[in-house]
C-alpha positions as CSV (number, residue, x, y, z in Angstrom):
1,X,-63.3,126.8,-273.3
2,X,-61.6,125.6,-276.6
3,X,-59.0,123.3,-276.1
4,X,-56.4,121.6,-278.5
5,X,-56.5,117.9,-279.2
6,X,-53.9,115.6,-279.3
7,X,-51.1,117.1,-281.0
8,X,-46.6,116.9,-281.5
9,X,-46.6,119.4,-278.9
10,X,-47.3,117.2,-276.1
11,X,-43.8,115.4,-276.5
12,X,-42.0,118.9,-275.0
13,X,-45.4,119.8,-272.3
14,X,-46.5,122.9,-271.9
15,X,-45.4,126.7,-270.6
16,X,-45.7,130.3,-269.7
17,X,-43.2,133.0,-270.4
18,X,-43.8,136.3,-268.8
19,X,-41.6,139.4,-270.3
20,X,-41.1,142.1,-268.1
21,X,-39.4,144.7,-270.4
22,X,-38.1,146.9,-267.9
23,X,-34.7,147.6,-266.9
24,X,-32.0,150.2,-265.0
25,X,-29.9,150.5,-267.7
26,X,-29.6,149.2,-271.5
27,X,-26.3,146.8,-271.6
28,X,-24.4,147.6,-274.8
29,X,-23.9,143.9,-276.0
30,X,-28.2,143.3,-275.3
31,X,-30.6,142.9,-278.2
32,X,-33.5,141.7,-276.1
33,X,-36.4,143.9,-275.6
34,X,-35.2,145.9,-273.2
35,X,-36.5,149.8,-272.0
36,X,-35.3,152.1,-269.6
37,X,-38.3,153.9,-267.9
38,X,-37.8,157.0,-265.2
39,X,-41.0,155.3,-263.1
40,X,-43.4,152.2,-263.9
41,X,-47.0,152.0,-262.6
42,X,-46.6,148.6,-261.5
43,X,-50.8,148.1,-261.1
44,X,-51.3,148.8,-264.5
45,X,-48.8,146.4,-265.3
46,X,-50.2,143.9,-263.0
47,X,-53.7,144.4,-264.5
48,X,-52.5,143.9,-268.1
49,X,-50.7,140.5,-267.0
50,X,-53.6,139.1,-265.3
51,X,-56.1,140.1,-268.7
52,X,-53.8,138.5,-270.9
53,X,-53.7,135.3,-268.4
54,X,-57.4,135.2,-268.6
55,X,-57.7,135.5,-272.5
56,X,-55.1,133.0,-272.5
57,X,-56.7,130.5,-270.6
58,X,-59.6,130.1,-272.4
59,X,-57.5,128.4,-275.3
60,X,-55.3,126.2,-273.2
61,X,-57.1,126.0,-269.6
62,X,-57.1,122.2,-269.6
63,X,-53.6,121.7,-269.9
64,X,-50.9,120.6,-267.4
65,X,-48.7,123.9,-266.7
66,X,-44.6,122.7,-266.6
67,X,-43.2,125.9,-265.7
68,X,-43.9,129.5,-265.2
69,X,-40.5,132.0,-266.2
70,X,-40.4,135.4,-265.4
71,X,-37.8,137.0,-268.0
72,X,-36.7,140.5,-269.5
73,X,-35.6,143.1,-268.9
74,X,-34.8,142.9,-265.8
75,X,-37.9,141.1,-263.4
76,X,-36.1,141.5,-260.2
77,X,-37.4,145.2,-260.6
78,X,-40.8,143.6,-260.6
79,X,-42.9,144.2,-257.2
80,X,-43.2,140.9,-255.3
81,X,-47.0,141.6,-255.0
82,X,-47.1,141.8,-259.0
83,X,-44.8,138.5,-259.3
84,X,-47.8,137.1,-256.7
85,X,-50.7,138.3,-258.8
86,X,-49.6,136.5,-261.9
87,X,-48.7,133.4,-259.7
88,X,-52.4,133.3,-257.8
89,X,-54.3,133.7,-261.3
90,X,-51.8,131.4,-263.2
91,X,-53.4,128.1,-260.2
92,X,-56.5,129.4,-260.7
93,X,-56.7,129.0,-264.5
94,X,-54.3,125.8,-265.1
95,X,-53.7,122.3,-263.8
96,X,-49.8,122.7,-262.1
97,X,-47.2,120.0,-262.5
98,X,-46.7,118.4,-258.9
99,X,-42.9,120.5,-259.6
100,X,-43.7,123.2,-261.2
101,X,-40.7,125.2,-261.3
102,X,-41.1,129.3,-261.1
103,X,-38.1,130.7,-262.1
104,X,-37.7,134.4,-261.9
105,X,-34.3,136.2,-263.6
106,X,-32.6,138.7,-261.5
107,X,-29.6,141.2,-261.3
108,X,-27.3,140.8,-258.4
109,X,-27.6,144.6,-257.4
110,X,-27.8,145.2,-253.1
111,X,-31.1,146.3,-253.7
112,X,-32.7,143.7,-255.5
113,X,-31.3,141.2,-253.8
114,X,-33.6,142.5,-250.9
115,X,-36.1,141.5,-253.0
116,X,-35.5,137.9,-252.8
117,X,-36.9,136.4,-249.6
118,X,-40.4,138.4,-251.1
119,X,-39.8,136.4,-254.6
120,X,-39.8,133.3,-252.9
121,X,-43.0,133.7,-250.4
122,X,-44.9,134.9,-253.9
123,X,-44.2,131.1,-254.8
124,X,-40.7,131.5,-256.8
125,X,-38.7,128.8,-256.5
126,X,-35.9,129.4,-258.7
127,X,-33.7,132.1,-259.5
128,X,-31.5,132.7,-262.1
129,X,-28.9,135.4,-261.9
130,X,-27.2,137.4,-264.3
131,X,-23.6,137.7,-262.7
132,X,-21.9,138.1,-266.0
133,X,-18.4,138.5,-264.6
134,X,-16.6,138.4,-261.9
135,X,-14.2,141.5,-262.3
136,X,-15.4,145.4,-262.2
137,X,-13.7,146.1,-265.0
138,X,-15.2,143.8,-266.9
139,X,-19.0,144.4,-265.4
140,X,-18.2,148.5,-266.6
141,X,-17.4,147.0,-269.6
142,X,-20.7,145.5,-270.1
143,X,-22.8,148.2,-268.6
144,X,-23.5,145.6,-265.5
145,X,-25.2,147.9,-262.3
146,X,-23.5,145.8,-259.9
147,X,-20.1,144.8,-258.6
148,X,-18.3,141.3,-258.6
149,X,-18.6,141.9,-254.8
150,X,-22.9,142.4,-255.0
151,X,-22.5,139.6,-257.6
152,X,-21.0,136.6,-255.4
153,X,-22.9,137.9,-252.2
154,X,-26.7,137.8,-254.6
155,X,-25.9,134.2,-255.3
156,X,-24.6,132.8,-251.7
157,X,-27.8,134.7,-250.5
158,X,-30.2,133.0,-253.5
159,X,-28.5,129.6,-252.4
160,X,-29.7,130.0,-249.0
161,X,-33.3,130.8,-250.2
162,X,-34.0,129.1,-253.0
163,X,-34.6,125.5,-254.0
164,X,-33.1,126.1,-257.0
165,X,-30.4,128.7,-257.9
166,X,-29.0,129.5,-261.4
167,X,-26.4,131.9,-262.7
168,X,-25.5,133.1,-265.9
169,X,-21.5,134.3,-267.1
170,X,-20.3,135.4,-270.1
171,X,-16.8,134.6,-271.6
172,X,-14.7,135.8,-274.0
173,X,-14.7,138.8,-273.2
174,X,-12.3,141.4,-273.9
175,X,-8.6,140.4,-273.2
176,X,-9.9,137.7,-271.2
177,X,-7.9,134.3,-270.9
178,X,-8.3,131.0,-269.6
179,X,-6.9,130.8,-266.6
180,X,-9.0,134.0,-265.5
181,X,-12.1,132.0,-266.8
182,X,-11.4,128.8,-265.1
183,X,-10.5,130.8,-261.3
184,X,-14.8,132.9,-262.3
185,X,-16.1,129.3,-262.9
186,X,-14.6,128.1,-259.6
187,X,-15.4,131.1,-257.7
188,X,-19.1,130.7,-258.6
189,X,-19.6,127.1,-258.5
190,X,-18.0,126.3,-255.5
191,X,-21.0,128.4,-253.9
192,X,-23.3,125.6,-255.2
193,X,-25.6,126.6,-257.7
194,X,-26.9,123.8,-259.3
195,X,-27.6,125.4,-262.5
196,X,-25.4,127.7,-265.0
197,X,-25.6,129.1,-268.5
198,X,-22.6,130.0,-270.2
199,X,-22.5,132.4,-273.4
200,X,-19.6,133.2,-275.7
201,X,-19.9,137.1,-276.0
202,X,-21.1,137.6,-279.7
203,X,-21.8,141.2,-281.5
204,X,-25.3,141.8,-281.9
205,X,-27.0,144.3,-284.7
206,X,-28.2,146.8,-283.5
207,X,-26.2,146.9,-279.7
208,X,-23.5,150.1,-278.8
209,X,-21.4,146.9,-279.1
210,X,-21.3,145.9,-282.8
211,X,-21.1,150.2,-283.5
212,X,-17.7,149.9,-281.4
213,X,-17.1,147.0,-283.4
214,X,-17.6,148.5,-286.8
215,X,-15.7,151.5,-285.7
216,X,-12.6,149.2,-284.3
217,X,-13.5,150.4,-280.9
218,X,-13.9,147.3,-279.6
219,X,-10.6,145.7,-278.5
220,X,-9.2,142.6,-277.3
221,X,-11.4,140.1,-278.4
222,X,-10.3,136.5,-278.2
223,X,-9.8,134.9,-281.2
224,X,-12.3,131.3,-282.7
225,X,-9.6,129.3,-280.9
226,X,-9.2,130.9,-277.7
227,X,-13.2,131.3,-277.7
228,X,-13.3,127.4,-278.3
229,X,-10.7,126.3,-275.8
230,X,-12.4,128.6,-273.3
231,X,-15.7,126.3,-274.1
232,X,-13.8,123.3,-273.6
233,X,-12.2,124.2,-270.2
234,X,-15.7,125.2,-269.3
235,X,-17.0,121.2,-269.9
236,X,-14.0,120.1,-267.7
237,X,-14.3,122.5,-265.1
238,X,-18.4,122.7,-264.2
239,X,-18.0,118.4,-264.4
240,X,-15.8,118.7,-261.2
241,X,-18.3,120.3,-259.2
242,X,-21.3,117.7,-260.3
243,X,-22.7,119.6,-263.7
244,X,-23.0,117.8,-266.5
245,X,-23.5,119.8,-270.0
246,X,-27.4,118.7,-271.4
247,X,-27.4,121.5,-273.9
248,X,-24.7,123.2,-276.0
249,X,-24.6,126.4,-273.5
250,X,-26.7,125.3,-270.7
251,X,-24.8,123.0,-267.9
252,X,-26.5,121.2,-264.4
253,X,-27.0,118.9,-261.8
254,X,-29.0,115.8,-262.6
255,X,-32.4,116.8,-262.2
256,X,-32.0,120.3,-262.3
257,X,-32.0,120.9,-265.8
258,X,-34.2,124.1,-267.0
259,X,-37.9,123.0,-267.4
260,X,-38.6,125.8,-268.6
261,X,-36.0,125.7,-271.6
262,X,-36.6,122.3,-272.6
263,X,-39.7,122.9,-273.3
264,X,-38.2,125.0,-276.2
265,X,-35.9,122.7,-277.1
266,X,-37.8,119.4,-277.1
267,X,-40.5,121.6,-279.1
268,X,-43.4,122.1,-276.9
269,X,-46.2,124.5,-276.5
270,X,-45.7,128.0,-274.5
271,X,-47.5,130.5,-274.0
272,X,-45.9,134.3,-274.3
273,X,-47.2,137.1,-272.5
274,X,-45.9,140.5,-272.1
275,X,-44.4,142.7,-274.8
276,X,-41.8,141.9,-277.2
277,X,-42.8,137.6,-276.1
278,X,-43.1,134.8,-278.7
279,X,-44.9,131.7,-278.1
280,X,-45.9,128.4,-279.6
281,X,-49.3,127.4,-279.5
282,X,-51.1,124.3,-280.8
283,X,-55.2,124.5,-281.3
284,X,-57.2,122.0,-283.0
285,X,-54.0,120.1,-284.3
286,X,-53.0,123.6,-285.8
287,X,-49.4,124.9,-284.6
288,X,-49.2,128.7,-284.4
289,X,-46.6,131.4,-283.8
290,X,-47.3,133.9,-281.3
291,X,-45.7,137.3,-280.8
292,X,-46.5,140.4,-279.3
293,X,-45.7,144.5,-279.8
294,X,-42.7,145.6,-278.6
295,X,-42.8,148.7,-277.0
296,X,-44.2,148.3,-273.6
297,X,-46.5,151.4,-274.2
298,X,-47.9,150.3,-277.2
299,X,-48.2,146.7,-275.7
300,X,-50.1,148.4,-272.2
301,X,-52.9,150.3,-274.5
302,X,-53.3,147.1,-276.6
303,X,-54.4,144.9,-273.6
304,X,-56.6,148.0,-271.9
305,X,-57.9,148.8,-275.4
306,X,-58.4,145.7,-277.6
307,X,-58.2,143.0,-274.8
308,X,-55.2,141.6,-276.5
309,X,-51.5,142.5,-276.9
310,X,-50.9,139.9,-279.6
311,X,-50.5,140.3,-283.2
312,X,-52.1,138.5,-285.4
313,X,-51.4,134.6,-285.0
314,X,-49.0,132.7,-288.0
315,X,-49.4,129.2,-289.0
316,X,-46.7,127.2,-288.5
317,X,-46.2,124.8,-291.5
318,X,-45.0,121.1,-290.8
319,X,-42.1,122.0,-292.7
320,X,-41.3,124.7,-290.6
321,X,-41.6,122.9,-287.4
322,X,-39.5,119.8,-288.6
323,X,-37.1,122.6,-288.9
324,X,-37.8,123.9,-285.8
325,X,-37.1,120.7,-283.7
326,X,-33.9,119.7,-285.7
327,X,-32.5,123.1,-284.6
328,X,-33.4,122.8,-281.2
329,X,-33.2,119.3,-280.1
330,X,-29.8,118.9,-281.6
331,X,-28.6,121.5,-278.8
332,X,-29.2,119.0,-276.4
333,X,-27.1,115.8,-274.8
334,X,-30.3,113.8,-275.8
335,X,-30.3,114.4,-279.5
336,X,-33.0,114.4,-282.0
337,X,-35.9,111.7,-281.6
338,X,-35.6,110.5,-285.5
339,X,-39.3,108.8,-285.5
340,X,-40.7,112.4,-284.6
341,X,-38.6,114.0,-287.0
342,X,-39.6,111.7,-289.6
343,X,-43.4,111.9,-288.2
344,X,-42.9,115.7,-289.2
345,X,-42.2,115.2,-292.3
346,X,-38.4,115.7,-291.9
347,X,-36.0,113.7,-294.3
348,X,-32.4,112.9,-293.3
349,X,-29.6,111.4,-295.5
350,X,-28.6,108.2,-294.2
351,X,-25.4,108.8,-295.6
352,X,-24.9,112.2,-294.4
353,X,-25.6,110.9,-290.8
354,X,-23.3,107.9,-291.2
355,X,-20.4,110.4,-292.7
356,X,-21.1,112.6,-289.4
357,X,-20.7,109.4,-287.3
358,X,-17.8,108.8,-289.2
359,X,-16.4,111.6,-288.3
360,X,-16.7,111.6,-284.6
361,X,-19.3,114.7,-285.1
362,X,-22.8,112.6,-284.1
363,X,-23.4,109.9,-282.4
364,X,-26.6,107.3,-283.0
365,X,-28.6,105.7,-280.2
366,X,-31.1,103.9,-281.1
367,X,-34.0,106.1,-282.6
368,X,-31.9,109.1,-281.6
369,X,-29.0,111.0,-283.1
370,X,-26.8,113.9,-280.6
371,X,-23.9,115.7,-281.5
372,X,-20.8,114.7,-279.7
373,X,-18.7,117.4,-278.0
374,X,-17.1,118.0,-281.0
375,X,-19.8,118.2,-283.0
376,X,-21.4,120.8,-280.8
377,X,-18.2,123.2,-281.6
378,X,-19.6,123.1,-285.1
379,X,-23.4,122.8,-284.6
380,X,-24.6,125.5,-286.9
381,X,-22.8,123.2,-289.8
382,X,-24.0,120.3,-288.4
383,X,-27.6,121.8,-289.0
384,X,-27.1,123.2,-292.5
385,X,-26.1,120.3,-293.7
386,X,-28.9,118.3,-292.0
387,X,-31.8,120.2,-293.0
């Protein structure tokens, strides 16, 4: 067994993604690795997942698991005897956090919402659901396979069965206005979820969306301003139900924050299995990228064939990863830790952060520095300036 020594990424702790790239349909504004397949042998998949959790562990079976998160595609078409498979070899191989958190995305559809009470007996204890919207018009729009109906019944019923329940929606969308948004935010909170994410709809390369776009298909956008007071109302609205905002898109109760995602953002290790997945790995005080092929086909034969689906490893230079952890940690309420920036070999212009101060756009605590909700309007400027 070959385990890493002490190393940065112990500051963020340690994870496993699982991509299951399947899904019903392709939504035009997705660029995630996504494929729609007439049937799946779902014991070849689950014989792939549990080789690639066996190679892994024998690079990182000493370490202290945080969180397990089952993403895609669409995972809710994932058998519950497959999601249990993973889950059994996953104790076997790795030390679990006393609360571990095992979140599994799913789409609010009738039928895999039957799935749910079978989720949470294979040891899922979170959920997070891709609502989207809460008007049909709006889910045609965005090539949702459920209604607003399924969509508000999937999360009263994940409430009931979950610890945890999340719930993703998407705003500005197309001729969309605020008092619309607020009356979806209310409608979904007031059922208790103690998690939500919250996207602006942007136009992706490559989606049916951006060729609408480009051929001025694609009406009825809302404009910066709209799209920004629409993020503001969002802050004001989730804090009346409890939520607080603890990263520029993600909002939640104290405590129930995404493990799983701050692990990215406070820049720890994670492992990524399954096709199309990226992951971080440190070995021998060595920080790597990970990333695997894309096309689920291609991926399957890799594992059966050359008892890996990963491409070759790249090293992540400490340059790179000072990089890495200003973009990410600045997405967060807690800021950027400046002793580990500067322990990276990161370099920061006093007077830049002062100006930024200055200007009501940061805010220093400390050994820490966070944007304020302002600055978080103009984060990607925040950043380029920064780095």
């Amino acid at each position: 067994m070959k385990l890493s020594g002490p190393g940065d990424w112990q500051e963020g702790g340690f994870a496993l993604y699982i991509h299951w790239p399947f899904c019903k349909a392709k939504c035009p504004y997705c660029d995630f690795n996504s494929h729609v397949r007439a049937s799946v042998d779902q014991q070849a998949w689950q014989n792939a997942y549990l080789a690639e959790l066996d190679r892994a562990a024998e690079e990182t079976g000493g370490r202290i698991l945080r969180s397990v998160f089952f993403g895609g595609g669409t995972p809710s078409l994932m058998d519950p005897s497959v999601t249990g498979a993973i889950l059994d070899r996953v104790a076997r191989h790795w030390r679990l956090a006393n609360d571990l958190e095992v979140t599994l995305e799913a789409n609010p559809t009738s039928v895999e919402a039957s799935r749910f009470a079978g989720y949470r007996q294979a040891g899922v204890n979170r959920v997070s659901l891709g609502i989207q919207a809460l008007n049909d018009l709006d889910l045609k729009r965005l090539g949702r396979q459920h209604s607003a109906t399924e969509g508000l019944a999937a999360l009263d019923l994940a409430c009931s069965l979950f610890d945890r329940t999340s719930c993703d929606l998407i705003y500005a969308r197309q001729e969309q206005d605020l008092t619309s948004w607020r009356e979806e935010l209310i409608s979904v909170l007031s059922r208790g979820p103690d998690h939500i994410s919250l996207y602006q709809l942007t136009i992706e390369q490559g989606t049916a969306f951006a060729k609408l776009f480009d051929a001025g298909k694609l009406r009825g956008l809302p404009d910066e301003d709209l799209a920004a007071d629409m993020y503001e109302l969002t802050a004001e609205t989730v804090a009346d139900y409890s939520l607080r905002d603890y990263e520029v898109s993600n909002y939640a109760k104290e405590g129930s924050e995404s493990r799983h995602n701050l692990v990215y953002w406070r820049m720890g290790d994670y492992l990524g299995i399954g096709p199309g997945a990226h992951g971080r790995l440190t070995l021998d005080g060595q920080r790597y990228a990970t990333d695997t092929h894309r096309s689920p086909e291609l991926w399957l034969g890799a594992v059966s064939q050359a008892g890996s689906g990963e491409k070759p490893r790249e090293i992540v230079s400490r340059e790179a990863q000072a990089l890495e952890y200003l973009m990410m940690s600045l997405r967060l309420s807690e800021g950027m830790q400046l002793s580990r920036y500067h322990a990276l070999g990161g370099q920061l212009s006093e007077n830049l952060v002062d100006d930024f101060v200055q200007q009501g756009l940061l805010m220093r605590r400390d050994d820490r520095i966070a944007t304020t909700s302002t600055g978080r309007l103009l984060l990607n400027r925040l950043i380029l300036e920064l780095s």
